[in-house]
C-alpha positions as CSV (number, residue, x, y, z in Angstrom):
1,X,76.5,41.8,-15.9
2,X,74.0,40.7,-19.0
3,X,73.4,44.3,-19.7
4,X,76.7,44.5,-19.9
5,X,77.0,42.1,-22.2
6,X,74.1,43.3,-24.6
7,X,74.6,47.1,-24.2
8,X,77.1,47.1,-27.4
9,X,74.5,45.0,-29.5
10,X,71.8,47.7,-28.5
11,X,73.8,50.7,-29.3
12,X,74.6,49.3,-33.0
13,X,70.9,50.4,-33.7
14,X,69.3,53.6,-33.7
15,X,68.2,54.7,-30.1
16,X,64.6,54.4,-30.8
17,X,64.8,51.1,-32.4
18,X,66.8,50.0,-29.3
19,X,64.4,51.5,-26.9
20,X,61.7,49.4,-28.8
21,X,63.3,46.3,-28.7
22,X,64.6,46.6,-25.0
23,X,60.6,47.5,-23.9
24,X,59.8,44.4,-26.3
25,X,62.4,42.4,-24.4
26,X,61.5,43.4,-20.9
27,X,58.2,42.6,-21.5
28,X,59.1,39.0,-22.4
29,X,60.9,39.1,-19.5
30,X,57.9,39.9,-16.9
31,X,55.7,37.6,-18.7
32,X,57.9,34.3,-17.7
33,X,58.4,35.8,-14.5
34,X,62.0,36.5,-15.1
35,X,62.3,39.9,-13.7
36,X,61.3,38.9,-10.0
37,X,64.4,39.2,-7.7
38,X,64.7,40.2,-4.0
39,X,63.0,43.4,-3.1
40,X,65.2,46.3,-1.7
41,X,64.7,46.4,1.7
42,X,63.9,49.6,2.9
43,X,61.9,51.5,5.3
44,X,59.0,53.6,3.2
45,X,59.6,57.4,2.7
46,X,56.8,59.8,3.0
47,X,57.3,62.4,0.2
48,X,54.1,64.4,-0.5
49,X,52.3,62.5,1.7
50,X,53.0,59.5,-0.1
51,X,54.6,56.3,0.7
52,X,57.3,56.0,-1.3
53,X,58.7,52.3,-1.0
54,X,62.2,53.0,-1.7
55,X,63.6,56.1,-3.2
56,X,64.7,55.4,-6.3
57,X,62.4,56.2,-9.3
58,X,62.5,56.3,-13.0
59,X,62.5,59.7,-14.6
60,X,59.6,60.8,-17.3
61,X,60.4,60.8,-20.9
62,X,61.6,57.0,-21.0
63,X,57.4,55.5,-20.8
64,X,55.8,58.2,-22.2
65,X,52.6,56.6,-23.0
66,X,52.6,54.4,-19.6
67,X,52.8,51.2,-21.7
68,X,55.5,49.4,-19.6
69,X,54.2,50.4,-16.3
70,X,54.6,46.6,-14.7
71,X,57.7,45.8,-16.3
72,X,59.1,49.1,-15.1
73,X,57.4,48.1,-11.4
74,X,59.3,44.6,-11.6
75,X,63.0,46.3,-12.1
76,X,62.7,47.8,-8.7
77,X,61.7,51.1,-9.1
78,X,60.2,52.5,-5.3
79,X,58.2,55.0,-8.5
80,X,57.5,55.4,-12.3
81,X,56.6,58.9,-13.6
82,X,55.3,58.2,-17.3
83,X,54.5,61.1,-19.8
84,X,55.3,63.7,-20.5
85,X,51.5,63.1,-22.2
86,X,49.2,66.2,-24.0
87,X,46.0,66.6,-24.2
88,X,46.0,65.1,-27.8
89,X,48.4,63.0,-29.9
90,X,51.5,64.5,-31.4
91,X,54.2,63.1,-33.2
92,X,57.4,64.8,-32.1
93,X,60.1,66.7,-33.7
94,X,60.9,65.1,-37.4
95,X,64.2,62.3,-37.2
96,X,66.3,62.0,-35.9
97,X,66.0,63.3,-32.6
98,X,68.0,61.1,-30.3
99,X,72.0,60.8,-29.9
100,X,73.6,59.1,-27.9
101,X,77.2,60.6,-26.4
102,X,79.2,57.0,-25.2
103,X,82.2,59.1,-24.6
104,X,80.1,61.0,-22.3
105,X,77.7,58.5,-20.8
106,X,75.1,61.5,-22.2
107,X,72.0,61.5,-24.6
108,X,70.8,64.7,-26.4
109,X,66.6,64.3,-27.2
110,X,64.6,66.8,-29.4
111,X,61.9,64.3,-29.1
112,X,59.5,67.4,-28.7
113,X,56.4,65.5,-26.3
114,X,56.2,62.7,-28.9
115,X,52.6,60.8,-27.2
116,X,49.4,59.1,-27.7
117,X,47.5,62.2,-26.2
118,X,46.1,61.7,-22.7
119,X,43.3,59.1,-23.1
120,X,45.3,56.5,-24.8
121,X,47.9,56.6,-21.7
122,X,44.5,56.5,-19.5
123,X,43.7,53.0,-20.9
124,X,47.2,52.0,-20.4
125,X,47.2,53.0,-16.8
126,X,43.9,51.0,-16.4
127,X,45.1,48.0,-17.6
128,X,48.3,48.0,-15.4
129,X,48.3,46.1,-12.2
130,X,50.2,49.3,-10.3
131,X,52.2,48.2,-8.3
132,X,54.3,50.8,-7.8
133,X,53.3,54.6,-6.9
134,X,52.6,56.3,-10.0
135,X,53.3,59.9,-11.4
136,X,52.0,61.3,-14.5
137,X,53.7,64.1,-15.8
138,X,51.9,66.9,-18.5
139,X,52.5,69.2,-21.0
140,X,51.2,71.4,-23.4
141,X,50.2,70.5,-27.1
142,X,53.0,71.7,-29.4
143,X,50.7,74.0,-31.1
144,X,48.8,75.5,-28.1
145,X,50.3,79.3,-27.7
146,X,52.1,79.3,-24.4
147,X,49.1,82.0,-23.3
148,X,46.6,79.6,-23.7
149,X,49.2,76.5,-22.0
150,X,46.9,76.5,-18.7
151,X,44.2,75.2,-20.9
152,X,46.4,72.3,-21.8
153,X,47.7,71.5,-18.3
154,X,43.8,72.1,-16.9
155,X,42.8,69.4,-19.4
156,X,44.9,67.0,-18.3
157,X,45.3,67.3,-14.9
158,X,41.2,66.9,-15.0
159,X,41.7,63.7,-16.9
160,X,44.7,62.0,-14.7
161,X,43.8,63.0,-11.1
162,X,42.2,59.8,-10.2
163,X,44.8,57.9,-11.8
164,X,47.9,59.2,-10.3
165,X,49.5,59.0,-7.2
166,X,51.3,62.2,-8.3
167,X,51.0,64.8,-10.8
168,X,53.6,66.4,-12.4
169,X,53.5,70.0,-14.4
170,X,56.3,70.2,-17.1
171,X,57.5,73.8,-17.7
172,X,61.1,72.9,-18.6
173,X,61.5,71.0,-21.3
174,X,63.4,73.1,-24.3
175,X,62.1,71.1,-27.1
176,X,58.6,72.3,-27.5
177,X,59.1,76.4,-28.4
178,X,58.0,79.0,-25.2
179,X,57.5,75.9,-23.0
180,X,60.3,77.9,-20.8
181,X,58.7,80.7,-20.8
182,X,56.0,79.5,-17.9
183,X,59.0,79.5,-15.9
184,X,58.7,83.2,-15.4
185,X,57.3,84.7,-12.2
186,X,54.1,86.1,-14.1
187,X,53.3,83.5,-16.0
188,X,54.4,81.0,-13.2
189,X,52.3,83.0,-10.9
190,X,49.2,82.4,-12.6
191,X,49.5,79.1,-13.9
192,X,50.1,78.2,-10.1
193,X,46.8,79.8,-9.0
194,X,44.9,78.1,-11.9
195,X,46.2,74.2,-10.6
196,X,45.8,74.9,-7.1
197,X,42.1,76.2,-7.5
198,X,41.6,73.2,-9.5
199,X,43.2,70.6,-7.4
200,X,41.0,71.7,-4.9
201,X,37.8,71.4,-6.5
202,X,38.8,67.8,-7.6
203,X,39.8,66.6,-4.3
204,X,36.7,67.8,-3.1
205,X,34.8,65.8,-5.7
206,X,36.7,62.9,-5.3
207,X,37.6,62.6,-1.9
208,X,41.3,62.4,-2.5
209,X,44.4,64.6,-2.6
210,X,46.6,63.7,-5.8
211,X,49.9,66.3,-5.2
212,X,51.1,68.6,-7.4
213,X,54.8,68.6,-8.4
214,X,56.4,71.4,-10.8
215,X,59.6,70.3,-12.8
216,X,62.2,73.0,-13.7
217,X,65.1,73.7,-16.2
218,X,68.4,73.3,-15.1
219,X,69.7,76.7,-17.1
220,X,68.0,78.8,-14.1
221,X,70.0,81.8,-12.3
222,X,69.8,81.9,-8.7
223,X,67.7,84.6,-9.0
224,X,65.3,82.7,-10.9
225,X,65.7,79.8,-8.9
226,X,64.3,81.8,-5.6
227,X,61.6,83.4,-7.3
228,X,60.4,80.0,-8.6
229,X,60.8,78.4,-5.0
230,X,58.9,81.4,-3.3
231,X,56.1,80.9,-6.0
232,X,56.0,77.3,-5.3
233,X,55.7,77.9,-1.3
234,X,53.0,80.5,-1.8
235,X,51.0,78.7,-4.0
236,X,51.1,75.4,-1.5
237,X,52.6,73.2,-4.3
238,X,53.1,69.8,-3.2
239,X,57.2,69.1,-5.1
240,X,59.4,70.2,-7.6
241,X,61.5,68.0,-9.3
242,X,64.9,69.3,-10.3
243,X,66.2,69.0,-13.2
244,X,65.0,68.9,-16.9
245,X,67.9,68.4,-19.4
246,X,70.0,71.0,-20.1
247,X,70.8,73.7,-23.5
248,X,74.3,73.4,-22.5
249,X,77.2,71.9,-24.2
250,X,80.2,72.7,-21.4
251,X,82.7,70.1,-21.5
252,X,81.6,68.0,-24.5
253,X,81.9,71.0,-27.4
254,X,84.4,68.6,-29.1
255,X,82.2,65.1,-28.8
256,X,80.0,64.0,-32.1
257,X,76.4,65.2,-31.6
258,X,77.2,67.8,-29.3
259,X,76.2,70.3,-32.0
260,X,72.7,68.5,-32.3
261,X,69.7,70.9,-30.9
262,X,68.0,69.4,-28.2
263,X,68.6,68.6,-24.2
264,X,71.6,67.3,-23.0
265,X,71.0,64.7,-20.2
266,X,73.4,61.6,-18.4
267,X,77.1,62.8,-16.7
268,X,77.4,66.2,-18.3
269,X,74.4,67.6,-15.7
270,X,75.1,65.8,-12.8
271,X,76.9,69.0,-11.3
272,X,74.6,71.7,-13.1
273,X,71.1,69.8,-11.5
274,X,73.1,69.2,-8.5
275,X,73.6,72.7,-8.0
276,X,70.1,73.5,-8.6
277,X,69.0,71.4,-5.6
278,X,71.2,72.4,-3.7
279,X,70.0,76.1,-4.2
280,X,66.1,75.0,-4.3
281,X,67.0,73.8,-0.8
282,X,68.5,76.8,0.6
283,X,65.3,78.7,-1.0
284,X,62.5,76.6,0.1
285,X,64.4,75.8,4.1
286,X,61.9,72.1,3.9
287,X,58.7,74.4,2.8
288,X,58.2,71.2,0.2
289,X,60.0,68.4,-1.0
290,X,62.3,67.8,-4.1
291,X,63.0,65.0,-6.1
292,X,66.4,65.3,-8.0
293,X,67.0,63.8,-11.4
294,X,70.3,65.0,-13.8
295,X,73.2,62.7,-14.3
296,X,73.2,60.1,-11.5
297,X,75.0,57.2,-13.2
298,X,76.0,55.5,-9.7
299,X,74.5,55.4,-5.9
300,X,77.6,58.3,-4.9
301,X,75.9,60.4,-7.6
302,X,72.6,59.4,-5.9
303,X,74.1,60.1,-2.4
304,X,75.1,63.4,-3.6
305,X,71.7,64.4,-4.4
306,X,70.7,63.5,-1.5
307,X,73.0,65.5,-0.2
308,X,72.2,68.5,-1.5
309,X,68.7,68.3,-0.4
310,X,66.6,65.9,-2.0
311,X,63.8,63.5,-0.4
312,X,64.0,61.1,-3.6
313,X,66.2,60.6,-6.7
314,X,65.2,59.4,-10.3
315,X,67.0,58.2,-12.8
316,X,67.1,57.8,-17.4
317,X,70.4,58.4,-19.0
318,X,72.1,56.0,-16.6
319,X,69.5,53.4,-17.1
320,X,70.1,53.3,-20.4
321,X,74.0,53.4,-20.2
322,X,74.6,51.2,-16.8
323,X,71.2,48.7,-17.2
324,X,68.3,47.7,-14.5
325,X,71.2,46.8,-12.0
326,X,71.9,50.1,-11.3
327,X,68.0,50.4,-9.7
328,X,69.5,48.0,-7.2
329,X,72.8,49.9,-6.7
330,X,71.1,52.9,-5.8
331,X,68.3,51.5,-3.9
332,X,70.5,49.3,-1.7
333,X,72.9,52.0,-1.3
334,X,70.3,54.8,0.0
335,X,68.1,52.4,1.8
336,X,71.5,50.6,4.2
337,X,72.7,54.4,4.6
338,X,69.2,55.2,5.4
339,X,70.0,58.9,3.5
340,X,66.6,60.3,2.4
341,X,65.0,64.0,3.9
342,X,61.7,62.9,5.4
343,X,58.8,65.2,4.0
């Protein structure tokens, strides 16, 4: 109901100004212990050999340089993925690079891995009291040439196994150029064979499993979609989180914005990601686990998801347009039907 009531005064300023001032404001919030509430009761879900304590987490891209990590925790969240983080600092694509779509309940971001590079997060994470389970997720430095991204992703996954709970590779975001292109059975093949072989050796060294989790586009062909899913099951991966935001503009040609470059999340991709889990499913017949993000704006979207074949949902776009309450919605709704896909 007070999001409600604030959400208009937010969207009069820019999106990034409002994200700063809603992080500045939940923070206040968590320090005079005004985000406690009741927990959603729920019984854990193991997904990737994790406890997951409920099944609703919050989608990279929104805490990219893990600095709201508790306050994120304290809305309810059963999981935070923060990142997408590189190996070194970048600034992004130039400004603007973030439109909101009301009339859609949708967002279009070029934000192009805008990050404090992979240590800063680090210290972040080290500070924060983790209450929740954790996934990084990791890209590629704008400027690295996709046939050198493995060195990237290597670097990083080196420098955030001990940290995270779970690990997430990002191949599918369209904003940094050829990022897509690692989607492709070659190059999939043997960035796959590259992260196992190095998971491996730093499980060993450590004593602990941190699972991998692959995120993909939601612009895939069923073709493409099986290839990728008998690539993930040969490799051993741990997840695969479907979707990324999508190139398309179906349905909203007419809307301001629609014209901006850049990946359309929110409503508009609820039925394009859906369909991708639902056909990562059929491909993978329980081989691994997928977490489904894309358009959930309410628990039936959730339930639909859920549905289609997914272990775990995550949400950003309706975070941002329905508020923390709809953590709880979700939460209470999967948890009392008890609909999750045990992993």
């Amino acid at each position: 109901m007070l999001y409600s009531l604030l959400r208009p005064l937010l969207f009069s300023f820019d999106p990034e100004t409002a994200h700063r001032l809603t992080f500045s404001a939940i923070e206040k919030a968590r320090r005079f212990g005004l985000l406690t509430g009741d927990a959603i009761v729920c019984t854990p879900r193991n997904v990737m050999g994790l406890n997951f304590p409920n099944p609703v987490g919050l989608a990279a891209g929104l805490d990219k340089n893990g600095e709201h990590i508790d306050a994120l925790a304290a809305l309810g969240f059963g999981f935070v993925e923060i990142g997408t983080v590189t190996p070194r600092p970048q600034p992004g694509n130039p400004k603007p690079r973030l439109f909101r779509m009301p009339r859609a309940n949708a967002i279009i971001n070029r934000m192009g891995f805008n990050n404090h590079g992979v240590d800063r997060l680090l210290a972040n994470v080290r500070r924060s009291n983790r209450s929740c389970i954790l996934g990084i997720n990791i890209g590629k430095n704008f400027d690295t040439p996709v046939e050198k991204a493995a060195d990237d992703y290597l670097a990083c996954l080196h420098k955030v196994y001990c940290y995270a709970d779970y690990i997430v590779i990002n191949i599918s975001s369209p904003n940094t150029p050829g990022l897509r292109q690692l989607q492709n059975a070659g190059e999939l093949d043997r960035l796959l064979a590259m992260l196992k072989s190095n998971q491996r050796k730093l499980a060993d060294e450590h004593g602990k499993y941190t699972p991998l989790a692959v995120k993909i586009a939601p612009d895939l062909e069923p073709p493409q979609i099986e290839s990728i899913a008998a690539l993930l099951r040969a490799h051993g991966i741990d997840g695969v989180i479907a979707t990324n935001t999508t190139l398309s503009r179906a349905g909203i040609e007419t809307l301001p914005h629609a014209d901006e470059a850049g990946g359309l999340s929110g409503a508009p991709l609820k039925h394009k990601a859906t369909m991708v889990v639902r056909q990562l499913n059929a491909a993978l017949q329980g081989a691994l686990p997928i977490i489904a993000v894309g358009g959930i704006m309410c628990a039936a979207d959730a339930r639909e998801k859920i549905a289609a074949g997914a272990s775990l949902v995550q949400i950003y776009s309706g975070l941002i347009y329905r508020g923390p309450h709809l953590v709880r919605e979700i939460g209470q709704a999967l948890c009392a039907s008890g609909s999750s896909v045990p992993h």
